[in-house]
C-alpha positions as CSV (number, residue, x, y, z in Angstrom):
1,X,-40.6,-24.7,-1.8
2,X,-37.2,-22.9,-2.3
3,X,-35.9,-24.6,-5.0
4,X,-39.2,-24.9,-6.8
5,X,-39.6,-21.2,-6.7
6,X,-36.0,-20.3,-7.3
7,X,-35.7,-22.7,-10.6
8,X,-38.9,-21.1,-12.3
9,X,-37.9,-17.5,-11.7
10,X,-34.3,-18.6,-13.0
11,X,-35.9,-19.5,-15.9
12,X,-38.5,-16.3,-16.4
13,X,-34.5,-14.3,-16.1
14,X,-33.7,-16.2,-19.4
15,X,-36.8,-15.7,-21.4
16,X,-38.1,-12.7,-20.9
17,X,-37.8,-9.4,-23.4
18,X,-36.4,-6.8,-21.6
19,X,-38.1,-4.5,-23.6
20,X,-41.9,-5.8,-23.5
21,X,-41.8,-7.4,-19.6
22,X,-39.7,-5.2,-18.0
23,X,-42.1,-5.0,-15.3
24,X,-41.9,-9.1,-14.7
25,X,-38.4,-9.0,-14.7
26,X,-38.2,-6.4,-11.9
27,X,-40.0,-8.5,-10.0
28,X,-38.5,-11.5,-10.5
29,X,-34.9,-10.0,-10.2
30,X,-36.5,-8.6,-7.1
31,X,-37.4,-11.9,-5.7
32,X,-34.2,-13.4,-6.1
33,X,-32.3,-10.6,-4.9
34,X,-34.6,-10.9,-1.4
35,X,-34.3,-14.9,-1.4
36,X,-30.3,-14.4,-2.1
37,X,-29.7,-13.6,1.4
38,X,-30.4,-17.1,2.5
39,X,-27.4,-19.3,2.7
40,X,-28.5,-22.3,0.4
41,X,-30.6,-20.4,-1.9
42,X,-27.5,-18.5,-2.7
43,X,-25.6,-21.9,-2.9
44,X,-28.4,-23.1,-5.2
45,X,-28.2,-20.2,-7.6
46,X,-24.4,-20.6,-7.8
47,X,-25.2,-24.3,-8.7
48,X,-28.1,-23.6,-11.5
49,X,-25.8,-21.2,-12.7
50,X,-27.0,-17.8,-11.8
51,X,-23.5,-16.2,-13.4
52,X,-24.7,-17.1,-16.6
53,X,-27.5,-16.4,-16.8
54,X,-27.4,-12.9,-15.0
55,X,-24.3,-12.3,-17.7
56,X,-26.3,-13.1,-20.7
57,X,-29.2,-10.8,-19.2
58,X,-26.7,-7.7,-18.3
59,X,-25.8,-8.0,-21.9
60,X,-29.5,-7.4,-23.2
61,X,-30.0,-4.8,-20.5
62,X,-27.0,-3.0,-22.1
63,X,-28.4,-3.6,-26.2
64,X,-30.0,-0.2,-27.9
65,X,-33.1,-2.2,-27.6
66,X,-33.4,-1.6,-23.8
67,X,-34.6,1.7,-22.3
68,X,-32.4,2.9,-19.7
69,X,-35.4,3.5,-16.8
70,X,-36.2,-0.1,-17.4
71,X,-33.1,-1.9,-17.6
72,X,-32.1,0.7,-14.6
73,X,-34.6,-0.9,-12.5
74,X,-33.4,-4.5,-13.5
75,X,-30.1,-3.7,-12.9
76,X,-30.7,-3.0,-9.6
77,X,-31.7,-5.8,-8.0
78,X,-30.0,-8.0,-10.7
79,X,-26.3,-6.5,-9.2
80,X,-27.2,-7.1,-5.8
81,X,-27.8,-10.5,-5.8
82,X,-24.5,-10.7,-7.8
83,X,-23.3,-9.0,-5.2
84,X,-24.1,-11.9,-2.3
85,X,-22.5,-14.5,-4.9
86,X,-19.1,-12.3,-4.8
87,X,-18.9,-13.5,-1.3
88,X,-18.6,-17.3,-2.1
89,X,-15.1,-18.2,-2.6
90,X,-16.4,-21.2,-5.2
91,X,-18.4,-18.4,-7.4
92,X,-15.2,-16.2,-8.1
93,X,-13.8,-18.3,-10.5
94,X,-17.5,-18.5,-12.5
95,X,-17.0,-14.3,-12.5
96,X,-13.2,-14.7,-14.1
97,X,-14.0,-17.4,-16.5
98,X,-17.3,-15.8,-17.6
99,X,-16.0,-12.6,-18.0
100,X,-18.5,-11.2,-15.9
101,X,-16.5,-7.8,-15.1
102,X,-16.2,-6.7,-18.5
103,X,-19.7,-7.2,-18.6
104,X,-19.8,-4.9,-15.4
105,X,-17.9,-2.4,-16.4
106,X,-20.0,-2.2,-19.6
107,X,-23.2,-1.8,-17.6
108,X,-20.9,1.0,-16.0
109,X,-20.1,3.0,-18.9
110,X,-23.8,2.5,-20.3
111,X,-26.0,3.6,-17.0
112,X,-22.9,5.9,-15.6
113,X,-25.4,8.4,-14.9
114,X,-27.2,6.1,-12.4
115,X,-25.9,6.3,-9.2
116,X,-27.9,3.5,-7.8
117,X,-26.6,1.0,-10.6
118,X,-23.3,2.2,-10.4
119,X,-22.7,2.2,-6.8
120,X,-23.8,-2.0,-6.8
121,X,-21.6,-2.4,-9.5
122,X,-18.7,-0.8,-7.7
123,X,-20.0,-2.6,-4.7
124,X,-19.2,-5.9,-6.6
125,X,-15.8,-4.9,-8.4
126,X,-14.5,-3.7,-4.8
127,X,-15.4,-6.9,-3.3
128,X,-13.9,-9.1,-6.2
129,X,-11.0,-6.9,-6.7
130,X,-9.8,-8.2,-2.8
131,X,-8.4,-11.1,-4.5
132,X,-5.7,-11.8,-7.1
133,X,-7.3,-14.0,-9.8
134,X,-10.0,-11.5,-9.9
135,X,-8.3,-8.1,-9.7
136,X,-6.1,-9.7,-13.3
137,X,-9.0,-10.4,-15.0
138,X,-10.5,-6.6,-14.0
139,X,-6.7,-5.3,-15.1
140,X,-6.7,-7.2,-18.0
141,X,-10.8,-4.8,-18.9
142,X,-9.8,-2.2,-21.4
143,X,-10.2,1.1,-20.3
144,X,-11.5,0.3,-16.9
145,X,-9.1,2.7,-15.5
146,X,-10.6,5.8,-17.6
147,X,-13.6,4.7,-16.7
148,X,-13.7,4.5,-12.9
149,X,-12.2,8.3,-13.3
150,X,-15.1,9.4,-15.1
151,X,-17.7,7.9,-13.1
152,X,-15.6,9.2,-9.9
153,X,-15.7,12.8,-11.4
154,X,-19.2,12.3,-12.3
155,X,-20.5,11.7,-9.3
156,X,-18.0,12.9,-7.2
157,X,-20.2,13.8,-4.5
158,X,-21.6,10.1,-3.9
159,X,-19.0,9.1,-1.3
160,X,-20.3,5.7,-0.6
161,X,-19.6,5.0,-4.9
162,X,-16.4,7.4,-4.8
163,X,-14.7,5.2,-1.5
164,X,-15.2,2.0,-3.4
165,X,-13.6,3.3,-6.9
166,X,-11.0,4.6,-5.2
167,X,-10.3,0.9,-3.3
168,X,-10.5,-0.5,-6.9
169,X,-7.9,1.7,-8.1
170,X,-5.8,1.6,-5.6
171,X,-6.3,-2.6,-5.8
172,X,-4.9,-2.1,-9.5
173,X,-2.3,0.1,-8.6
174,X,-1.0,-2.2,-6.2
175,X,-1.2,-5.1,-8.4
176,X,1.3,-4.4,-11.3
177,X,3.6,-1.7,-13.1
178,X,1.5,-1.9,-16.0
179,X,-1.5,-1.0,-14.3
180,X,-0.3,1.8,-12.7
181,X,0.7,2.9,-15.9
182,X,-2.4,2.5,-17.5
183,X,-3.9,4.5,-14.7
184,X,-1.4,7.1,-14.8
185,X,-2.0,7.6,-19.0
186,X,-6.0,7.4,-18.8
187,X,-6.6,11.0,-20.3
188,X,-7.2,13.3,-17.1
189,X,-6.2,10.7,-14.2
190,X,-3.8,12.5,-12.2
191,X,-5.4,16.0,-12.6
192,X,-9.1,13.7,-11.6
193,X,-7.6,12.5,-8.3
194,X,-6.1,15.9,-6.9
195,X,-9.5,17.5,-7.8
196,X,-11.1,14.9,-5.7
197,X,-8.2,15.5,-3.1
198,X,-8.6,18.9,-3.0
199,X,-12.2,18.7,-2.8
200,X,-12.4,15.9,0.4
201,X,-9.7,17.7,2.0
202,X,-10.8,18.7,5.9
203,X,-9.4,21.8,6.0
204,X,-11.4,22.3,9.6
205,X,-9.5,22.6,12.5
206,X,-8.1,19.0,13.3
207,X,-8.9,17.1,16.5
208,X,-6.9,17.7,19.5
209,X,-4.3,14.6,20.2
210,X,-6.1,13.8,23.3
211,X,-9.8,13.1,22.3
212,X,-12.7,14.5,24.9
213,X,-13.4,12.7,27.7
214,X,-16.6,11.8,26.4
215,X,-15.3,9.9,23.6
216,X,-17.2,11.7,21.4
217,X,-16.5,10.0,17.3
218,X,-15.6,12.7,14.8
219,X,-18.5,13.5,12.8
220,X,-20.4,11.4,10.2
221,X,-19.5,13.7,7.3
222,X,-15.8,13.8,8.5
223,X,-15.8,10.5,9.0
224,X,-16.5,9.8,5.5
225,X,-14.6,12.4,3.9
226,X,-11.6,10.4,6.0
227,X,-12.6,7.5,4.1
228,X,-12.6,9.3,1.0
229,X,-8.7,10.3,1.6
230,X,-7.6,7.0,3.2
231,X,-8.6,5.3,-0.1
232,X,-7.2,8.6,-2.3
233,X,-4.0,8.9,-0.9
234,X,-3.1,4.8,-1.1
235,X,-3.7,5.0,-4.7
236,X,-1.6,8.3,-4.8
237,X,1.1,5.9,-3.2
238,X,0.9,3.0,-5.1
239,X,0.8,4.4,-8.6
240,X,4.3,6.5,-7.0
241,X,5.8,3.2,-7.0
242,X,6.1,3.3,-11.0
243,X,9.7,5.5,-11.8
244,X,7.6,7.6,-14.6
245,X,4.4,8.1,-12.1
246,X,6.2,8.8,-9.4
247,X,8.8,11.5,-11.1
248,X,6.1,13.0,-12.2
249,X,3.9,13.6,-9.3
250,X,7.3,14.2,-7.4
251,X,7.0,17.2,-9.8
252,X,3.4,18.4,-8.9
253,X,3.2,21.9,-6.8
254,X,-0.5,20.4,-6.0
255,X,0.2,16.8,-5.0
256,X,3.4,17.6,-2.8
257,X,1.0,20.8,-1.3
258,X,-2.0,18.2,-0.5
259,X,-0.5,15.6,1.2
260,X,2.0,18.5,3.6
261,X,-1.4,20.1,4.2
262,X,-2.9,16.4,5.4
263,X,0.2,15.7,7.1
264,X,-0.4,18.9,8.8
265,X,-4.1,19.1,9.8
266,X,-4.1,15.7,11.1
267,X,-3.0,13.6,14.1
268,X,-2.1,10.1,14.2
269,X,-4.4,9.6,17.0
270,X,-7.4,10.8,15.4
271,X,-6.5,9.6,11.6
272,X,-3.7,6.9,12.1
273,X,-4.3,5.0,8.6
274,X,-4.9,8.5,6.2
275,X,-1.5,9.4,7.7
276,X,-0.2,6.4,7.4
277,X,-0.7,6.3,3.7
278,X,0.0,10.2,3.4
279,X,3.7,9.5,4.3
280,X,4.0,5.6,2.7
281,X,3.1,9.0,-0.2
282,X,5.7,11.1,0.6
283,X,8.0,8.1,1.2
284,X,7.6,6.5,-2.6
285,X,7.9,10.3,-4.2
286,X,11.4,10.8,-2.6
287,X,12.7,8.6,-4.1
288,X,12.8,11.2,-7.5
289,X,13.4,14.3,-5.0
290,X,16.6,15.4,-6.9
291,X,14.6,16.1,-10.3
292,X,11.4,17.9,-7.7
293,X,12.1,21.5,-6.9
294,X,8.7,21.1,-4.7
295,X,10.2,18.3,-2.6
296,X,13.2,20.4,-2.4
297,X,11.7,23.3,-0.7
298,X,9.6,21.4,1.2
299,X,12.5,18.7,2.8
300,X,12.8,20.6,5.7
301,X,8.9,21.0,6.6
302,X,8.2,17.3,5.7
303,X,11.0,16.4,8.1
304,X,9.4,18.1,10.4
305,X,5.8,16.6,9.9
306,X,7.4,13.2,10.0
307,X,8.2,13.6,13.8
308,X,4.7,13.8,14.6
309,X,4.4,9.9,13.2
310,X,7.7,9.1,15.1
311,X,6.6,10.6,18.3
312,X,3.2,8.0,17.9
313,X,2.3,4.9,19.5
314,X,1.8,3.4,16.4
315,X,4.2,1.3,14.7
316,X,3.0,1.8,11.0
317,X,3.5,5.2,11.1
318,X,6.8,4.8,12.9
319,X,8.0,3.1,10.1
320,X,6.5,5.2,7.3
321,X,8.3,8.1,9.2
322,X,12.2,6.8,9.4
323,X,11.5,5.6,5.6
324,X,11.0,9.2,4.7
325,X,13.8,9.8,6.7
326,X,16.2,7.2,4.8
327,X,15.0,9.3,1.4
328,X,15.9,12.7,2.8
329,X,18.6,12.1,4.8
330,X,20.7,11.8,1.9
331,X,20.8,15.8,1.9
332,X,23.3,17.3,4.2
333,X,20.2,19.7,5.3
334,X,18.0,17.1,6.5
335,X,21.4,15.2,8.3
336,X,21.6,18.7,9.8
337,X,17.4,18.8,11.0
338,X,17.7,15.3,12.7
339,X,20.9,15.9,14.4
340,X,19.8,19.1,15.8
341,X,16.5,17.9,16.8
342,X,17.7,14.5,18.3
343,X,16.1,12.6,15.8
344,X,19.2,9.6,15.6
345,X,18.6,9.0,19.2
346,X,15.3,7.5,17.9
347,X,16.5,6.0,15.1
348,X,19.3,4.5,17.1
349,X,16.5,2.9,19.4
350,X,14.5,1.5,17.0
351,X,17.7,-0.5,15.7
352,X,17.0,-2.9,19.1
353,X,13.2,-3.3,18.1
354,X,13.6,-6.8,17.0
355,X,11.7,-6.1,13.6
356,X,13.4,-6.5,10.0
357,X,11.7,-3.3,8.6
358,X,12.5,-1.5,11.1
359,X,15.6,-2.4,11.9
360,X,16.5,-1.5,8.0
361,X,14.3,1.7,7.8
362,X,16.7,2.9,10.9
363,X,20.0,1.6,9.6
364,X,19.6,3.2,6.3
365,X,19.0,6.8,8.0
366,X,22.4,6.1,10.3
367,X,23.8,4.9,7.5
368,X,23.4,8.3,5.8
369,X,23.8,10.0,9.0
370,X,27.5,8.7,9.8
371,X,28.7,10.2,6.1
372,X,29.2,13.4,7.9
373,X,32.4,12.9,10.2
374,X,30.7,15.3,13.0
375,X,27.6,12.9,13.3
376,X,29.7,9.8,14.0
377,X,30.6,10.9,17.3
378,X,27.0,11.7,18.6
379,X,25.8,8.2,16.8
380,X,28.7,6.3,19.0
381,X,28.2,7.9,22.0
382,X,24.1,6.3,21.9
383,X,26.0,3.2,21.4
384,X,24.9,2.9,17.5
385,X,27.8,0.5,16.6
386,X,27.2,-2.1,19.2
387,X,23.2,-2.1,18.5
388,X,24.1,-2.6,14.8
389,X,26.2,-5.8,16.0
390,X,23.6,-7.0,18.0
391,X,20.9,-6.5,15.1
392,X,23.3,-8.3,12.9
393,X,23.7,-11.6,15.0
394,X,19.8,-11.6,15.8
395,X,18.3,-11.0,12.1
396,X,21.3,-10.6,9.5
397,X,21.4,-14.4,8.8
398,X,17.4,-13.7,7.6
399,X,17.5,-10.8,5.9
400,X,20.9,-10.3,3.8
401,X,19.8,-6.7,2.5
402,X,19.6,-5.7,6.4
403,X,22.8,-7.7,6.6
404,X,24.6,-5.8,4.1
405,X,23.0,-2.3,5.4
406,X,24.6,-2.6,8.7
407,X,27.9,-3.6,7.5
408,X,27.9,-0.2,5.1
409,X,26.4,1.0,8.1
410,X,29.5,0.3,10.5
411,X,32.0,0.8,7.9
412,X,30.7,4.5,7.7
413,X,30.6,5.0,11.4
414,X,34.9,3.9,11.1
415,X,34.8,0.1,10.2
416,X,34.5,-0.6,14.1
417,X,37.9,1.1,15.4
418,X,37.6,2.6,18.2
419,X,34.0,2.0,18.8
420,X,33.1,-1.1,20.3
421,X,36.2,-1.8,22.0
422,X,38.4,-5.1,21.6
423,X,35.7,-7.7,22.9
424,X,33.4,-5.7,20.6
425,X,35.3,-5.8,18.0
426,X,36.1,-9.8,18.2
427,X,32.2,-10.5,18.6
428,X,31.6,-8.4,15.4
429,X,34.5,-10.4,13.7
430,X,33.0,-13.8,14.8
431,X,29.3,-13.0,13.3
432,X,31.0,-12.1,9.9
433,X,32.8,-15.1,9.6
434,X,30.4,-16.9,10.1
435,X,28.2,-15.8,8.3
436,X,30.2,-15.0,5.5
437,X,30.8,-19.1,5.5
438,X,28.1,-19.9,2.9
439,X,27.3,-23.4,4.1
440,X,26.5,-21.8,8.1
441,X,25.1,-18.7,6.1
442,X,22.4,-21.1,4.5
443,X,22.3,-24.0,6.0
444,X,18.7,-22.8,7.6
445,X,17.4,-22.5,4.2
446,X,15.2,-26.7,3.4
447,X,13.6,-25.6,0.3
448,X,15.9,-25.5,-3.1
449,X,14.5,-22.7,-4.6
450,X,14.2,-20.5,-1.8
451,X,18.2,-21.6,-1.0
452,X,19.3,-20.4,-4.9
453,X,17.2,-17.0,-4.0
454,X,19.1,-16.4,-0.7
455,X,22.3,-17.1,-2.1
456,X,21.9,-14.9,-4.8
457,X,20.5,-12.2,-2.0
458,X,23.6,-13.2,0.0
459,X,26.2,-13.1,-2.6
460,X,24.8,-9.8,-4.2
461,X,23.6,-7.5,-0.7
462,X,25.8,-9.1,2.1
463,X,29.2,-10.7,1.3
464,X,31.1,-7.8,-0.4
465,X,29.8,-5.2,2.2
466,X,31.3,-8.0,5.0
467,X,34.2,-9.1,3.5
468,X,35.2,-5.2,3.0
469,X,34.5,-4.7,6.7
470,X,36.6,-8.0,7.9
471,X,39.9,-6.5,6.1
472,X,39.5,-3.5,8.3
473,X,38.8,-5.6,11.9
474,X,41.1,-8.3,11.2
475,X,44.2,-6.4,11.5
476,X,43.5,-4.8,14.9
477,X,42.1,-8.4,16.1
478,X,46.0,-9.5,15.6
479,X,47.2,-6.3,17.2
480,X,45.1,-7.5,20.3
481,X,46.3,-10.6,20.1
482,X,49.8,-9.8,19.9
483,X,49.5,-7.4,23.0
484,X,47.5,-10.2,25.0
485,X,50.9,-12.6,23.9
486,X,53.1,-9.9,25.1
């Protein structure tokens, strides 16, 4: 009976005038949306080619001829069954090749003040935006950008709509450079998002660290105005990640102020993943702090801030937090803040947690730390030097930028004299040789291309930062021999 049913009404979809049956489309649209939520019916519509035939019909929904009550209701029911096919991996390469999302984001643009339509379309965009092949046909839509911001600003209210526009833009922002700069020069963008920033922003007293015995979740509206920001910020943090984006925000009074004030009224406990992305934030706009006189008056404060995230049990925003710190600790101020506040002792810690980032997060900030002759002392007496051994023997030979940090690491904390002591110093010795030897170095490394990359990665981050440090061991290794002989 299914197939019989589902062929005739596929064929009433391609015949029908939009503008004199309106009513008999509805219906039928209705029926297959309704029969769409069976496994093989779907699988049958994919097969008579429901794509193509629902993009020829969006396109006469969208024509002058079509009223916009009637092709609303369409719409509708139309979109969520497209919706169901977005969630077979064999129909997303029907919705790339037949150009269905520019046909979806012209249905946008046309019934943007339909909040029913447009929430289904976004419903289908977020979903098919997950995916690569997908999100670079949706990149490759012009205008798409400018017009997700106007229907966000639109309808700014409708969080459900506003969550998933914000996941598709922070999809495309993650994607490429040139589509966070098409984001970034869509007339309005940046001042859009901090209006819808400022507007979501709990400014309630947060949650206590330790929730109420009774478990009680925070409350729907806050609960979605979380979601809101989660989704806000991340696209705040992925568009940063393009040098002109990112100096300029680094530059906005109203950006730096909203994500300090987030930072501030929340916990990680109650909001891990907003946080999360509120310092990943902070992190990618440090990077331009030296031409951001609101980053400079705020170093101090978001130092600060970022112990709450170090202090947590969770190790995303561990991480997040000692990034931030390898961006500020370049200024003698913020070497000052961690020092005082014991902040190294942490970051020396974390250099035995076994974990790449990590491990170069932390090395980077002790790195910076052990420029200032003072700090050295403090950083050896938590054993710093022989940790960064350690971490150099366990994961250098897999990570040559982490290789090469803790070498500039060691060679900033004296090059090794005096601080691990002779058998110390011979163990350190031993790891650099080898692996400055290039056939032990790489001999882990099966696959051709991947063994030309980690050469070049090896040649470029690792060698001259270990060969430098050798000249400075090697001379006190004879010393200690010669003593031994004597």
């Amino acid at each position: 009976m299914f197939p019989l049913l589902t062929d005739a009404l596929l064929g009433l979809l391609s015949v029908e005038d939009v503008s004199t049956h309106a009513a008999a489309l509805v219906y039928c649209a209705g029926t297959l949306k309704c029969l769409s939520a069976n496994g093989s019916v779907l699988r049958r519509l994919l097969d008579k080619n429901f794509i193509g035939s629902a993009r020829k019909l969006l396109q006469r929904l969208c024509s002058a001829d079509a009223t916009a009550a009637k092709a609303g209701q369409v719409l509708l029911q139309l979109t969520a069954t497209l919706r169901n096919l977005a969630n077979l991996p064999e129909a997303r390469p029907l919705f790339v090749s037949l150009s269905v999302m520019s046909e979806l984001c012209v249905v946008l643009r046309v019934h943007r003040h339909d909040t029913h339509v447009c929430t289904n379309v976004s419903r289908i965009l977020s979903k098919l935006s997950s995916y690569p092949e997908c999100l670079a046909a949706l990149a490759q839509t012009p205008d798409c950008c400018r017009l997700f911001l106007d229907v966000l600003d639109q309808h700014h209210q409708k969080q459900d709509l506003v969550v998933r526009l914000l996941f598709i833009l922070g999809n495309l922002a993650a994607d490429s450079d040139a589509s966070r700069l098409q984001l970034f020069l869509s007339d309005g963008a940046v001042a859009t998002l901090l209006r819808l920033y400022d507007r979501y922003q709990c400014r309630a007293p947060p949650h206590q660290e330790d929730p109420p015995p009774t478990g009680e979740p925070p409350p729907p509206r806050e609960r979605e105005n979380e979601d809101v920001l989660v989704k806000l910020v991340r696209v705040l943090a992925n568009m940063s990640v393009h040098p002109a984006v990112g100096s300029h925000l680094a530059t906005d009074e109203s950006c730096i102020q909203l994500l300090t004030e987030t930072l501030e009224l929340r916990s990680v406990s109650a909001s891990e993943e907003l946080m999360v992305n509120a310092a990943a934030a902070i992190n990618n706009l440090s990077y331009y702090q030296e031409g951001s006189a609101a980053l400079r008056r705020n170093r101090i404060a978001v130092a600060q801030l970022m112990m709450k995230l170090l202090l947590s049990s969770s190790r995303d925003a561990v991480l997040e937090a000692v990034r931030v710190y390898g961006n500020l600790s370049l200024h003698q101020d913020v070497r000052g803040f961690i020092m005082q506040h014991g902040v190294h002792r942490f970051m020396v810690t974390l250099l035995d947690s076994r974990s790449a980032d990590v491990c170069l997060s932390a090395c980077g900030v002790v790195t910076n730390l052990a420029v200032d002759p003072p700090n050295r002392r403090s950083l050896s007496l938590e054993g710093a030097a022989v940790k960064l051994v350690d971490c150099l023997r366990d994961l250098g030979a897999a990570d040559w930028l982490l290789g090469g940090q803790i070498c500039q690491a060691l060679w900033n904390l004296g090059g090794g004299e005096a601080l691990l002591g002779r058998r110390g110093r011979a163990c350190l010795l031993r790891v650099l040789v080898t692996l400055s030897d290039e056939d032990e170095a790489l001999k882990w490394v099966e696959n051709d291309d991947l063994r030309d990359f980690h050469k070049a990665c090896w040649e470029m981050e690792f060698l001259p930062a270990a060969q430098r440090l050798m000249k400075t061991l090697q001379p006190l290794e004879r010393t200690d021999e010669e003593e031994e002989s004597s």
